[in-house]
Backbone bond lengths (Angstrom), bond angles and torsions (degrees), N, CA, C in turn:
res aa  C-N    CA-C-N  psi(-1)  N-CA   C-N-CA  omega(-1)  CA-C   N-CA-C  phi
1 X - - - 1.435 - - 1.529 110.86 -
2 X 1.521 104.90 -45.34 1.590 107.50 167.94 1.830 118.74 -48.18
3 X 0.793 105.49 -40.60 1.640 114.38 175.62 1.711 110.25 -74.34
4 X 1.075 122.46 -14.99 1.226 103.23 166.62 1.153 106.74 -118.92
5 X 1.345 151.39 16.94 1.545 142.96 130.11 1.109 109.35 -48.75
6 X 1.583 114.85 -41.31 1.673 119.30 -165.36 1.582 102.98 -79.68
7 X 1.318 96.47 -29.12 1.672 89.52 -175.79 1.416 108.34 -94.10
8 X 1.163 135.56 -3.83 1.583 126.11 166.91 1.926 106.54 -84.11
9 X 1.076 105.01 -29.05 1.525 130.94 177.95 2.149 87.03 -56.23
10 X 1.286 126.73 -99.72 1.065 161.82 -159.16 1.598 94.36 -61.49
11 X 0.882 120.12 -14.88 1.785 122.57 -157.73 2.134 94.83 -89.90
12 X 2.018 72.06 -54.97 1.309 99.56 177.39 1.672 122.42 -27.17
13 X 1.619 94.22 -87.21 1.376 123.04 -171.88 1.873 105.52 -56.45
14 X 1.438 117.58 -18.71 1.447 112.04 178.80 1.503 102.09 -82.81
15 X 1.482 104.43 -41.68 1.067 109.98 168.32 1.774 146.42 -16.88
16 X 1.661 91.86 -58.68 1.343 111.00 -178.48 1.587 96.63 -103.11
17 X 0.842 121.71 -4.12 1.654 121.55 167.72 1.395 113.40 -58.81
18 X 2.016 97.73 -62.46 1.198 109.04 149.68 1.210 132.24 8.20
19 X 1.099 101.86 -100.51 1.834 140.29 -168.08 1.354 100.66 -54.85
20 X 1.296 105.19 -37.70 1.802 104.60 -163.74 1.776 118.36 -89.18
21 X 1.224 91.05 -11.95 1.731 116.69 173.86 1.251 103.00 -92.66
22 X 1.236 135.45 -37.96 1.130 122.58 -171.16 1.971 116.28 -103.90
23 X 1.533 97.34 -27.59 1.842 89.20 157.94 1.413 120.04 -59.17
24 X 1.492 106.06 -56.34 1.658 113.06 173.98 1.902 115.24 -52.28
25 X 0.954 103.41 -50.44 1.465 80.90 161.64 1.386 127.09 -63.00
26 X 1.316 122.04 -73.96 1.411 115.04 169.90 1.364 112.22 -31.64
27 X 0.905 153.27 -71.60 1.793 133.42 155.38 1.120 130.69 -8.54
28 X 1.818 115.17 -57.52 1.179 113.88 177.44 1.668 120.23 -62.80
29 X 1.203 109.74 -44.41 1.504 123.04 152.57 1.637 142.32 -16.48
30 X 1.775 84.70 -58.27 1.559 103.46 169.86 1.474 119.14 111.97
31 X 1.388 112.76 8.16 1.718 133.16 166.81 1.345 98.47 -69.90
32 X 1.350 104.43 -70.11 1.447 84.68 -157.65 1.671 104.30 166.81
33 X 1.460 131.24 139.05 1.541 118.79 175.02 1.355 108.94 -56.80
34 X 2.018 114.74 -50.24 1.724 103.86 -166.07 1.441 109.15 -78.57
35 X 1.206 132.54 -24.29 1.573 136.34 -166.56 1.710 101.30 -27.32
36 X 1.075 125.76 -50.23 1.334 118.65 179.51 1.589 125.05 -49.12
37 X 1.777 110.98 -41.91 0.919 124.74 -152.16 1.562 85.07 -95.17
38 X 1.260 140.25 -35.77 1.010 159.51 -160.29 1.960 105.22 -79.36
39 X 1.089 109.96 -56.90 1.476 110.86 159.93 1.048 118.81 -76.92
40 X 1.224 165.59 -9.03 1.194 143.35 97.72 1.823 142.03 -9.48
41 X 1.482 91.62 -38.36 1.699 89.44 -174.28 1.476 99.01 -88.97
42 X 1.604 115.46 -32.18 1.425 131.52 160.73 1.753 118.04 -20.86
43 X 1.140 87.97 -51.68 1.774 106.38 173.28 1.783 101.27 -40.36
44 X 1.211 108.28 -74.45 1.708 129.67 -165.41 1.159 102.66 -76.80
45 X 1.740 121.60 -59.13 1.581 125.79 -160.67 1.331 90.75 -104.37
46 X 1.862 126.71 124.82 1.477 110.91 153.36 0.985 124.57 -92.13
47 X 1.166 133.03 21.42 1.188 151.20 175.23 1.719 118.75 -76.79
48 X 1.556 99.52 -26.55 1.624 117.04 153.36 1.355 123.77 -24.04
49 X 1.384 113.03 151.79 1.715 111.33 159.29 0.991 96.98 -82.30
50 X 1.505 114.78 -179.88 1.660 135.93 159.72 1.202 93.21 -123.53
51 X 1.191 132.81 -5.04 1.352 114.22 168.75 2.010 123.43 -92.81
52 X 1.240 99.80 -140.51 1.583 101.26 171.59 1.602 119.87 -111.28
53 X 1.415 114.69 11.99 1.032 110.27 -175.08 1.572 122.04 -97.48
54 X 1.572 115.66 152.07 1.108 124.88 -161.32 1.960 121.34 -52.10
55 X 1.266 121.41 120.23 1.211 132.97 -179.05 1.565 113.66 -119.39
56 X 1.261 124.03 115.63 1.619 118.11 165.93 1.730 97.48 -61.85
57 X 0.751 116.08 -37.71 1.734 105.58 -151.59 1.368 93.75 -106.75
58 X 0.726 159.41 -28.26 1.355 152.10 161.55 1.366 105.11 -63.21
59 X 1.466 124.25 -59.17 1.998 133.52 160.48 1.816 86.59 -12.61
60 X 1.328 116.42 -92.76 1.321 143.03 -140.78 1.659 87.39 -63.53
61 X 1.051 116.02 -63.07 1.951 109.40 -155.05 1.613 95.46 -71.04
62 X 1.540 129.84 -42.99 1.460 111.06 177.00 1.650 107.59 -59.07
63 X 1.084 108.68 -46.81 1.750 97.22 -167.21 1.679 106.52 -66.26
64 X 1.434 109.62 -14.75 1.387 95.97 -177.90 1.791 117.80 -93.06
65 X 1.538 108.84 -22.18 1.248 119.08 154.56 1.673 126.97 -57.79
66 X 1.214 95.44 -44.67 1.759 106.99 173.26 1.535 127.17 -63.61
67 X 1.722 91.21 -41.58 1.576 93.10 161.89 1.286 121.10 -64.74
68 X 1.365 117.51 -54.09 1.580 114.98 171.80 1.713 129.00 -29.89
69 X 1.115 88.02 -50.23 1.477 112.72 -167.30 1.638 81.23 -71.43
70 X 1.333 146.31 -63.21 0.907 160.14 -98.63 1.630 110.72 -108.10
71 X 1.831 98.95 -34.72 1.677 129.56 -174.21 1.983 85.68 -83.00
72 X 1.741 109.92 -68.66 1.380 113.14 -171.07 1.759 112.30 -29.42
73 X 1.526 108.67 -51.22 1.256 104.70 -173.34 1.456 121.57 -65.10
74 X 1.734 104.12 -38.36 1.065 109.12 165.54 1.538 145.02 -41.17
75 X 1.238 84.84 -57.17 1.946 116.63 159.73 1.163 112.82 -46.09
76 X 2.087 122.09 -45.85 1.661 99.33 168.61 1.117 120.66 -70.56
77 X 1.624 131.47 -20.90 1.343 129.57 -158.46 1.599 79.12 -84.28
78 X 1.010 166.17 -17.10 1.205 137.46 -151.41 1.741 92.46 -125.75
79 X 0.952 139.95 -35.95 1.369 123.15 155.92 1.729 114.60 -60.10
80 X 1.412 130.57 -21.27 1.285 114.67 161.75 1.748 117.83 -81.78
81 X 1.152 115.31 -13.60 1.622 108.47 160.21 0.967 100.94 -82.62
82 X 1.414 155.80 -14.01 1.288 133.16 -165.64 1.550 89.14 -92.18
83 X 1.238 118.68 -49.32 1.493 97.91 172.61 1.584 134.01 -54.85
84 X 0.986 112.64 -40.86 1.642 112.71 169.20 1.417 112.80 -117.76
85 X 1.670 106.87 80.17 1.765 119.67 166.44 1.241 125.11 -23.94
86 X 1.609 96.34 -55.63 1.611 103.73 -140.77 2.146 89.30 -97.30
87 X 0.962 110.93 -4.09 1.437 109.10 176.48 1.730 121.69 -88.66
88 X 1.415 103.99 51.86 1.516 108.28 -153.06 2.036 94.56 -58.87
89 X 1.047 111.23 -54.11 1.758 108.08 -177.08 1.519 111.40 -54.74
90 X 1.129 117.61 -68.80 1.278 115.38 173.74 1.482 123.39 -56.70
91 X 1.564 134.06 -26.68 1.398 117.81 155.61 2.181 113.46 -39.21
92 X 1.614 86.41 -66.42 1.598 116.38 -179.78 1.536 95.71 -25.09
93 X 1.579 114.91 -52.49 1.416 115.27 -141.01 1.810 87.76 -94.19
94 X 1.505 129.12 -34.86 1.064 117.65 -179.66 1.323 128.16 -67.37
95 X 2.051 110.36 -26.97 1.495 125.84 161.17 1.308 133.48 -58.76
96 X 1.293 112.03 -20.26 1.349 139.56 176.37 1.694 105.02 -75.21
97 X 1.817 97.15 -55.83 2.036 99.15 173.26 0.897 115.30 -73.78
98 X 1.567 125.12 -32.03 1.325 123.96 144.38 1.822 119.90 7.27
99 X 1.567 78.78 -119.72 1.536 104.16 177.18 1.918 118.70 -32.31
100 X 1.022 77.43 -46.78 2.142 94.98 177.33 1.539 101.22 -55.79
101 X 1.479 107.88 -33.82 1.553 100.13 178.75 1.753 114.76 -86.70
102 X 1.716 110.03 -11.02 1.280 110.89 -166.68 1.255 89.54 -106.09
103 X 1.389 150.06 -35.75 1.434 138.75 153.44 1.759 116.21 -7.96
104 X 1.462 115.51 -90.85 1.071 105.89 -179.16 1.916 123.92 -50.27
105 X 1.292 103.03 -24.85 0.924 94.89 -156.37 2.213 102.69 -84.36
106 X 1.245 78.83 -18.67 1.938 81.98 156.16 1.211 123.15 -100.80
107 X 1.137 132.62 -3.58 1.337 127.75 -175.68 1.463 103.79 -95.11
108 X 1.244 119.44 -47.30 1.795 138.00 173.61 1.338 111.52 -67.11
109 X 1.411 122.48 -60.66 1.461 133.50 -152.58 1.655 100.66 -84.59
110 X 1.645 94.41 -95.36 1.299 106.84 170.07 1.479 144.17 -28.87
111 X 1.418 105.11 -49.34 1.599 117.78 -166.95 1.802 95.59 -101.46
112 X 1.521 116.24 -29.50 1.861 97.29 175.96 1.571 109.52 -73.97
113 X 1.399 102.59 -21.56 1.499 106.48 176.89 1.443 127.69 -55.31
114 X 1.925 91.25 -51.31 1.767 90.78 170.90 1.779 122.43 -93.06
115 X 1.703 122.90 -9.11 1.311 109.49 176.79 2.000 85.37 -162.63
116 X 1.257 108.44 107.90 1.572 119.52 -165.95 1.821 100.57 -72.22
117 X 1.193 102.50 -50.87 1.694 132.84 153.99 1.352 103.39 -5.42
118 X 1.237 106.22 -93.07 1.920 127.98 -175.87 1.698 110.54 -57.75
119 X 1.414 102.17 -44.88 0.852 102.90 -169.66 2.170 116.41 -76.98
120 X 1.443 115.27 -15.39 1.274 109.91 167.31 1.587 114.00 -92.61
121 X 1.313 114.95 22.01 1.813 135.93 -148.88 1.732 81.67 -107.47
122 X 1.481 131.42 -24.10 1.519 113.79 -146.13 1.723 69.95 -122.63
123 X 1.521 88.17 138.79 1.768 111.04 161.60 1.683 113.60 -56.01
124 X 1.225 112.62 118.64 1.650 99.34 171.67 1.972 139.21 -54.74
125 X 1.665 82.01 -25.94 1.390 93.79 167.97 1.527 121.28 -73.85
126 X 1.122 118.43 -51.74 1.163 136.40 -169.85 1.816 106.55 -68.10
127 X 1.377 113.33 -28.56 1.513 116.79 -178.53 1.558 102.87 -81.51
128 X 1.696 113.38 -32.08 1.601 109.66 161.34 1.176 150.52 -66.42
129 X 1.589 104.47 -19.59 1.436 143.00 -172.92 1.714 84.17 -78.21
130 X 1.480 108.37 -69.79 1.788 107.38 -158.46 1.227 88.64 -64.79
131 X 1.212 144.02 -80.82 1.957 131.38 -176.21 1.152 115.79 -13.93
132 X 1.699 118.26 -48.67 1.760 100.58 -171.88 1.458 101.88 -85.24
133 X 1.121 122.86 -29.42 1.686 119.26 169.42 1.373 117.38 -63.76
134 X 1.376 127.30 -35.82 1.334 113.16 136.65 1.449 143.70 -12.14
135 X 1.193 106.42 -82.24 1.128 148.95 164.47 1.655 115.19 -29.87
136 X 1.386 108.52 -85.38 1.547 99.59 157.92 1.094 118.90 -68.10
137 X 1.858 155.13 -20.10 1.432 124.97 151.45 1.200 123.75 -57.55
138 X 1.613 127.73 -18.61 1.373 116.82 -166.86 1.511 90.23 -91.72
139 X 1.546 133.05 -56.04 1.326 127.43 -175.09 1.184 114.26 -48.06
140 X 1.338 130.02 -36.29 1.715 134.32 -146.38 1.462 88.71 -94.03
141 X 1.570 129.37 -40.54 1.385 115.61 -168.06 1.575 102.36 -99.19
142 X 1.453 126.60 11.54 1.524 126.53 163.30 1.333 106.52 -93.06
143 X 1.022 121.20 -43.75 1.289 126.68 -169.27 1.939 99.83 -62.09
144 X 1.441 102.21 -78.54 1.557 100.99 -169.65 1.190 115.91 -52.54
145 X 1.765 122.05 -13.90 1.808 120.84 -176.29 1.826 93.02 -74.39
146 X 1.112 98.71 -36.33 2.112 98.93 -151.19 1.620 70.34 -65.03
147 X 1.694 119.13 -68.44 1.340 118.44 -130.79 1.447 115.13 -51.10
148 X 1.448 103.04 -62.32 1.574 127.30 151.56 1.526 117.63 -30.52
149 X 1.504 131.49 -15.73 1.779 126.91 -174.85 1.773 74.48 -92.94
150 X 1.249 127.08 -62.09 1.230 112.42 -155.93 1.507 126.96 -84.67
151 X 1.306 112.98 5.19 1.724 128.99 179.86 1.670 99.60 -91.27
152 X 1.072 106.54 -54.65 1.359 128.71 -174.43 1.632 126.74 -80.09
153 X 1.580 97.53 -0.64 2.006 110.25 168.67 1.469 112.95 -54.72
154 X 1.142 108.88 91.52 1.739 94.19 166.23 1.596 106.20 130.42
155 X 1.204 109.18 -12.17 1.508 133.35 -169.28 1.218 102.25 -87.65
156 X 1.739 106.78 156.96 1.156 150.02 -179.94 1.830 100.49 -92.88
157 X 0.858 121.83 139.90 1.708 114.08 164.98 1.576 108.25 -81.45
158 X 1.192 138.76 -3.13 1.930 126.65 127.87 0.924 128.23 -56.04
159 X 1.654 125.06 -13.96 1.503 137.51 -127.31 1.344 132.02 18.94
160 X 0.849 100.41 69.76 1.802 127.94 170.20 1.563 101.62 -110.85
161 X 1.571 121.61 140.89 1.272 99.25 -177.08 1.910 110.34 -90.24
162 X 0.856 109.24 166.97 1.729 120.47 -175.93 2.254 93.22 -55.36
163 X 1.273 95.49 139.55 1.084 104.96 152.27 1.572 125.35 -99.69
164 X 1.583 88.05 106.27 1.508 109.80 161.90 1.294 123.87 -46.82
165 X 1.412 128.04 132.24 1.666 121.89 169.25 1.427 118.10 -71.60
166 X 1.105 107.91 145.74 1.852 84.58 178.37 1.487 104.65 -112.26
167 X 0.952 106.33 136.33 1.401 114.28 -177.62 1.419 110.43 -94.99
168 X 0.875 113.60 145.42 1.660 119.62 178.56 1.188 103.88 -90.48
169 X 1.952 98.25 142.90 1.572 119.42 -158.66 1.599 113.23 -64.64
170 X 1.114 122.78 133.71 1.867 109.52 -165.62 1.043 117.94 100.36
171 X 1.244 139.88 -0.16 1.498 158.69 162.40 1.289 97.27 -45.21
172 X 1.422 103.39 153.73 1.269 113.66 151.64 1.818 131.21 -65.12
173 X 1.356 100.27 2.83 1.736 106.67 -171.83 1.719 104.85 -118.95
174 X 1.650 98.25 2.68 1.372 106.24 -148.67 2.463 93.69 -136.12
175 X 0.710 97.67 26.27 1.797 95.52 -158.85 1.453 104.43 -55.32
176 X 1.033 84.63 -13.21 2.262 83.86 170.57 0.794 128.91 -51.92
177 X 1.433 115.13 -71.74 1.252 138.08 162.02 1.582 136.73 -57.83
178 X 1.311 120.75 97.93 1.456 106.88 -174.88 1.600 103.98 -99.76
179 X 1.337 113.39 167.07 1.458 126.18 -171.51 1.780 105.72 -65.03
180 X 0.830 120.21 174.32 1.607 125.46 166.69 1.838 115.95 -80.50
181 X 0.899 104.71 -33.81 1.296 107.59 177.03 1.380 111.90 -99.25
182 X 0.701 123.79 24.46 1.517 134.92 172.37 2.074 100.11 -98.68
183 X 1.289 124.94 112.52 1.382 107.44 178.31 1.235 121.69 -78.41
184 X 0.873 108.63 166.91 1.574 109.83 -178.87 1.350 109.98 -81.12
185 X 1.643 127.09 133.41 0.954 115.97 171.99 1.899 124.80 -81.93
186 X 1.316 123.43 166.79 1.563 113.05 160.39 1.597 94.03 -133.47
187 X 0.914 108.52 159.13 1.714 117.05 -178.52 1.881 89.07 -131.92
């Protein structure tokens, strides 16, 4: 369950990293700010532009496809840090080869398969650029959330550990334990 807080968390934030690397480029370019969001919803809705011009419904169904897609990936990078804690660089560095390996394999495989259209619509550079930036935001902020929940259990944010109250033995939080002077009963 911890791994997928972390990975909707981490999925997230690469997520819109994403998006924001890759509209701004396509802008800078001369497509267009939505073209991204727009080839994407293209996929599902054809009713999409292929160009850069403004769409409510295309806006809404790419960003909501992208996020999806966006949390899933996330979600593995953060169940593979949860498996190897203590390897915070090398998770980072494998999420990073990661994605670089799942790039082509959605941009080529996957996405010409379901809309060839949209999918020759996105610059190749620019779809690699947002993957590896992906990639290290989703790894870098899975990795240091898991690593950091479990370095830091029990801790103080000085690292001092928390002072516990102590409750006295026989408590109501405590019924195990009775005091010494307390006798023992026999019935």
């Amino acid at each position: 369950m911890k791994a997928l807080r972390i990975g909707v968390l981490s999925g997230l934030a690469g997520g819109v990293l994403f998006a924001a690397w890759s509209m701004a480029a396509m802008w800078v370019t001369g497509q267009g700010l939505w073209i991204p969001l727009n080839l994407i919803a293209h996929t599902f809705y054809k009713s999409a532009p292929l160009d850069g011009t403004f769409s409510a419904h295309a806006a809404l169904i790419g960003l909501g496809v992208h996020m999806t897609v966006a949390i899933a990936f996330g979600t593995a990078l953060a169940v593979i840090s949860q498996w190897m804690p203590a390897s915070r660089s090398l998770v980072i560095t494998g999420g990073v080869l990661f994605i670089a390996v799942v790039w082509p394999v959605m941009q080529y495989g996957v996405w010409y398969q379901l809309d060839e259209q949209a999918a020759e619509g996105f610059n190749d550079w620019i779809f690699a650029g947002a993957h590896l930036i992906f990639g290290l935001t989703a790894a870098g902020i899975a990795t240091l959330t898991i690593a950091d929940d479990r370095t830091n259990h029990g801790r103080h944010a000085a690292g001092r550990r928390p002072v516990q109250p102590q409750l006295p033995p026989g408590s109501l939080f405590r019924p195990d334990r009775r005091p010494e002077r307390w006798p023992e009963r026999r019935w």
